[in-house]
C-alpha positions as CSV (number, residue, x, y, z in Angstrom):
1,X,-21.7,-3.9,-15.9
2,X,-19.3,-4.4,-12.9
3,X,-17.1,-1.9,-11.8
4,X,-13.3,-3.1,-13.0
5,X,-10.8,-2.7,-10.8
6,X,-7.9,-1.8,-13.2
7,X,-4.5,-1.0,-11.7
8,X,-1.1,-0.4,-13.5
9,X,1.6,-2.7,-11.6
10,X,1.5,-2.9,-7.9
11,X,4.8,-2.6,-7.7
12,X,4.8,0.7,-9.1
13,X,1.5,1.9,-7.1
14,X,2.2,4.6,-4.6
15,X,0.8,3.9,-0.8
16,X,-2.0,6.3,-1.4
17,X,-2.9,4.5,-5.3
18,X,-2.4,1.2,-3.8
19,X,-5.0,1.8,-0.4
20,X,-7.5,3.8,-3.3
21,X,-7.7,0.4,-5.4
22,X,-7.5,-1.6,-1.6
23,X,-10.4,0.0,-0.5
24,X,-12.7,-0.1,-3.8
25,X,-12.3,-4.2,-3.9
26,X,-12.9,-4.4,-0.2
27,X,-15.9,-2.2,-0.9
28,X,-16.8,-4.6,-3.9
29,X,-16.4,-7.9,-1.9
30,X,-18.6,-6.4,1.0
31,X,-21.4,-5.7,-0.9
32,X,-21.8,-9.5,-1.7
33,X,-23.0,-9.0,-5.4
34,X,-20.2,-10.4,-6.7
35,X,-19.7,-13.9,-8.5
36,X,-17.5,-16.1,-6.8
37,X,-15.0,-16.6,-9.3
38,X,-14.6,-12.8,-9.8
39,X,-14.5,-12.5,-5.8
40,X,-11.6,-14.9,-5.8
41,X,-9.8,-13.2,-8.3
42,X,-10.5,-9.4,-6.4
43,X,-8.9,-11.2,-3.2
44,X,-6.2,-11.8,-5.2
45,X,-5.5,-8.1,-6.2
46,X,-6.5,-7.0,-2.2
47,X,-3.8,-9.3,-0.9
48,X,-1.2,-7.7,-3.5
49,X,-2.4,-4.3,-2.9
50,X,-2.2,-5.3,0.6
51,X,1.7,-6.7,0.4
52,X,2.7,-2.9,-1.0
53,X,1.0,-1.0,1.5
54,X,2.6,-2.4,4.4
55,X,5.9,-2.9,2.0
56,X,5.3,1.3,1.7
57,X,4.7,1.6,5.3
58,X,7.7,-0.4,6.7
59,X,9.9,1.3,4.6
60,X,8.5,5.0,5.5
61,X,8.6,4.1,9.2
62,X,12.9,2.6,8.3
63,X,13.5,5.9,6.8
64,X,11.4,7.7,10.0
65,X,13.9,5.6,12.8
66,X,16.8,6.7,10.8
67,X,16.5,10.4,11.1
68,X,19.3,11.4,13.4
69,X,18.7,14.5,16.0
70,X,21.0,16.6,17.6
71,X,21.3,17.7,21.4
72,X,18.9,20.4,20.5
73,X,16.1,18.1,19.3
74,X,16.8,19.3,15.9
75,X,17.0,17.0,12.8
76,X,20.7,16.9,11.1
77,X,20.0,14.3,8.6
78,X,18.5,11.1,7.5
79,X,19.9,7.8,5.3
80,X,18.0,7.1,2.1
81,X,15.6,4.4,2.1
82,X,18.4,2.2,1.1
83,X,20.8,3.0,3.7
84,X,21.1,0.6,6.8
């Protein structure tokens, strides 16, 4: 039997959980032994899986521009992901 590619919520997926299950279906839909209508439906999970990674990213590199440094170089703080 096929592989399942079972995943709790994206939305609740961390980067590294999300790019795990990314990289199994892209694996899957490479190999080419896939039905079609099961390869429509993995597509459908990569592009979700996709959406949070770079959701993930964007946010980690927002948080990443708004560390603040001092005249030293130092780091004297950073805003919460939430912050603008």
């Amino acid at each position: 039997m096929a592989e399942e590619i079972s995943t709790p919520d994206t939305e609740t997926l961390s980067f590294e959980d999300a790019l795990r299950a990314l990289e199994t279906i892209v694996r899957r839909l490479e190999s080419g032994d896939v039905p079609l209508d099961e390869s429509i439906s993995l597509y459908a999970k990569g592009e979700e899986l996709r959406k949070r990674c770079t959701e993930r990213l964007q946010a980690a590199e927002a948080r990443i521009a708004k560390l603040t440094v001092d005249a030293n170089g130092a780091v004297t703080g950073a805003q919460s992901f939430g912050a603008d």
